[in-house]
N, C-alpha and C positions, 0 to 999 in steps of 0.2 A: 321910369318910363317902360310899355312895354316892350318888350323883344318881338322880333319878327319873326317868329318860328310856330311848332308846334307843339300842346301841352303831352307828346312823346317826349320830345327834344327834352322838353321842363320835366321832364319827371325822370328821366334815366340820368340828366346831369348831378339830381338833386342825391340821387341812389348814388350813385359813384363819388359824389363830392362828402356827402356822408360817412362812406368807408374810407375813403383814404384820409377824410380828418380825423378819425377815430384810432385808425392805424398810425399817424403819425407820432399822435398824442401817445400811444403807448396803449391805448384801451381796450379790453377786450368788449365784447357785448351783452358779456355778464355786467360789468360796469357800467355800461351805459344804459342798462336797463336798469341799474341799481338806481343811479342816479333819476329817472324820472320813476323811480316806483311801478315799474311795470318789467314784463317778462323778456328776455331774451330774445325769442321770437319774434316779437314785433319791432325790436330793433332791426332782425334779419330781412321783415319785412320792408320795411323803412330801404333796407342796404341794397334789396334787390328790386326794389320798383313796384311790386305791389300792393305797397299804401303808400298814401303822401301823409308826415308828419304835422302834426298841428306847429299853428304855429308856438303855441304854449311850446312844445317839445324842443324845436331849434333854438330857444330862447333862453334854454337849461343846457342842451347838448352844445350849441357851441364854445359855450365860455367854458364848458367843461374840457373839452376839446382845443383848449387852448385857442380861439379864434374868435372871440367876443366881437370884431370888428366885420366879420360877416353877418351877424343874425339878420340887419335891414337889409340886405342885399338877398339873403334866403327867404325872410318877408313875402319882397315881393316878387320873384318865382313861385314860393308857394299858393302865392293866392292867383297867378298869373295860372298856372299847371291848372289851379281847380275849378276857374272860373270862365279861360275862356275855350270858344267854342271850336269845333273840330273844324281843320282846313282842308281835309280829304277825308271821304269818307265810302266806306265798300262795301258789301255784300257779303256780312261775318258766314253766310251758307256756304261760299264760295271755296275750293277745294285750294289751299296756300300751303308750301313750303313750311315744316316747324320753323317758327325765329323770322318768317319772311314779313306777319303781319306788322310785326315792329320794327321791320327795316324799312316798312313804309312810309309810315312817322315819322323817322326819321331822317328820310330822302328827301321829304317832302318841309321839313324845318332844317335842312341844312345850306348854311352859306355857300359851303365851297365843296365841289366832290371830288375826287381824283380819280381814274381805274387802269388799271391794267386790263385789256381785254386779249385773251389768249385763244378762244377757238370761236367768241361769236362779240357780236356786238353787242355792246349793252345796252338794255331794256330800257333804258328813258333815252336811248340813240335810235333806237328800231323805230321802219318803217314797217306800216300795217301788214302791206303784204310777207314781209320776211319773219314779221313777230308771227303770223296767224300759219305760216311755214313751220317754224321752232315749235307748238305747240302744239302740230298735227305730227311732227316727227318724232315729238319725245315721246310721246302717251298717243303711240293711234287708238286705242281706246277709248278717248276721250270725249264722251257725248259733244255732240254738238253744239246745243245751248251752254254747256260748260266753254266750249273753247270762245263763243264770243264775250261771254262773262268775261273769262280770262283775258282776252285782247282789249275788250274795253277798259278794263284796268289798267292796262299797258300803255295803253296809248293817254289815257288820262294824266297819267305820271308827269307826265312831260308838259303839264301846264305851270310845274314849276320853274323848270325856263322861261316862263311870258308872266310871272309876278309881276305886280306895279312896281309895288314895293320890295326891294331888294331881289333881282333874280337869281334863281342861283347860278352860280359859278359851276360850272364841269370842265375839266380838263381830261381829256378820253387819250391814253396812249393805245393805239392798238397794235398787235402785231400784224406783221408781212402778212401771214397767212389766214388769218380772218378776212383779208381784200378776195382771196382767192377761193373761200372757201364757200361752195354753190349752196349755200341752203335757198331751198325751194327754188333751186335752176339757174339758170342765166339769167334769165329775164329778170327773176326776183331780186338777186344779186345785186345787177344791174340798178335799180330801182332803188336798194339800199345804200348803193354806191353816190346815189346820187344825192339821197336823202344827205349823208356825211357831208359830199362836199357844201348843200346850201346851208345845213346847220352851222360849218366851219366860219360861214361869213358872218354870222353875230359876234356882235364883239364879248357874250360870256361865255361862251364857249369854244374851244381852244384841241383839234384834233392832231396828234403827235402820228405818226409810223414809225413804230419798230422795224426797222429793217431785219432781211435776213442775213446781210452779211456782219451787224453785227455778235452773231456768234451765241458763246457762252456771255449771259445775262443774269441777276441777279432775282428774276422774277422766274426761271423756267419751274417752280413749284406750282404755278399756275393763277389766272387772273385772282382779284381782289380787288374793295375799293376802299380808299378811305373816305370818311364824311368828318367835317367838320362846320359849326355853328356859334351860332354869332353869340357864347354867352364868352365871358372875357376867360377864366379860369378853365376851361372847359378843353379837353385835350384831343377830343373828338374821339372816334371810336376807327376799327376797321370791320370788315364784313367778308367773310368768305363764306362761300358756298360749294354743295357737290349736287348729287341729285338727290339725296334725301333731304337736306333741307340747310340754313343759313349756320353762322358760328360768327359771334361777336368777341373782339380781340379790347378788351378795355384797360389793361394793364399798362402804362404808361412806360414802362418801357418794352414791351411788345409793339407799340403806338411809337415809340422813335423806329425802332428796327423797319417798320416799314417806311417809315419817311425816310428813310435812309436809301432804303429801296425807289423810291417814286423818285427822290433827287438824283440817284444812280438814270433809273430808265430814261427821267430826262435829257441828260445829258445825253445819252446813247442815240436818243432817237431823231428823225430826222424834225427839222425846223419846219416852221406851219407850211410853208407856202413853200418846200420840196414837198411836204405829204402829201399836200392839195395834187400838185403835180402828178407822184406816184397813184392816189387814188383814179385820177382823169385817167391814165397810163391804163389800169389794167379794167376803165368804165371801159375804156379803146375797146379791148382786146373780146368784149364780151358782145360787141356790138356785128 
């Protein structure tokens, strides 16, 4: 049956599930290129997402790989990855972050997201006025038909919340200080404050506050998000960002250390319906 995701999702699951069956087994990629008569490099290719394996290939490499009992199940991802059609799709002109085009895909094929936000809200939480703020502050340079390009993307984002089928999940911890903190004024602020508290009333999505008096925290290196998707083996990935552009954490135990993190801030931060509270609290104070 198909997955409900996107062939992002299917094709970087496929790369990562590849290397670490490979790794397990002992195999270098000299080997596993021996084994289908072909070159090393397209093994590498295979490893890092830039081609999809036939399925002839999976059908050699996993019994090689000691895992005979997956080839039907890599089947039909691979032909699910090649066959179907894009669920979001952008403006490749469009001026993106290195590494942001493909955290698109995969925001947009993931079940469940988690983030830490540390100086701003995040971009499938933003409201127009505060996103089209953010991107006149970062880059005042930024022609103008760029910046609505860029907002339009923004705000499309977030049609992944209103899926038929399967919506995603976001759980948004944010800190004390993103409530407080005026991009594009009061009034905007304001606006964005409000946006949180109505998104907080669906029930997939789930707004946390970090308090300030919780202290020393186990995230002050700064936000992150993790995404994870609905294939069963799949360990998900994390995503950090600065301003030159994204860094993908796919190392499974890189991927506990942060879950270790996200069940730490959970516990630390205040319960839904104090947040709700504290957000009303400081909409007050701007009014």
């Amino acid at each position: 049956m198909a997955l409900s995701t996107t062939p992002t999702v299917l094709r970087r699951y496929i790369a990562f599930e590849l290397r670490r069956l490979r790794e397990n087994a002992g195999k270098s990629q000299l080997d596993a290129g021996k084994r289908l008569d072909t070159s090393k490099s397209r093994i590498t290719h295979f490893e890092s997402g830039r081609n999809l394996p036939k399925l002839t290939d999976v059908e050699l490499l996993l019994p090689f790989y000691g895992a005979e009992d997956l080839v039907s199940g890599f089947r039909e991802l691979i032909v699910q990855a090649r066959t179907a059609a894009p669920v979001f799709e952008w403006d490749e002109s469009m001026t993106l972050p290195p590494g942001f085009d493909l955290y698109l895909g995969l925001e947009q094929g993931a079940s469940r997201i988690v983030s830490y936000d540390a100086m701003i809200v995040m971009g499938i939480l933003q409201c127009e006025p505060y996103a089209e703020a953010l991107f006149r502050g970062h880059d005042p340079g930024l022609p103008e038909a760029e910046i609505q390009r860029q907002l339009g993307l923004r705000l499309r984002r977030q049609d992944a919340l209103d899926r038929e089928e399967s919506p995603l999940e976001l759980v948004a911890v944010i800190d004390e200080a993103v409530l407080h903190r005026r991009i594009g004024g009061a009034q905007v602020l304001g606006q964005q404050l409000d946006h949180l508290l109505k998104a907080a009333e669906r029930p997939n999505i789930t707004i946390r506050v970090l308090p300030y008096s919780v202290g020393v925290h186990p995230a002050l290196h700064g936000p992150f998000i993790v995404l994870e998707f609905p294939i069963e083996r799949d360990p998900g990935v994390v995503y950090v960002e600065d301003r030159i552009g994204g860094r993908y954490r796919d190392d499974t135990e890189e991927i506990d250390e942060y879950a270790a993190v996200v069940g730490r801030l959970l516990e630390l931060a205040l319960p839904e319906s104090e947040s709700a509270s504290m957000i009303h609290e400081v909409r007050g104070e701007l009014s």
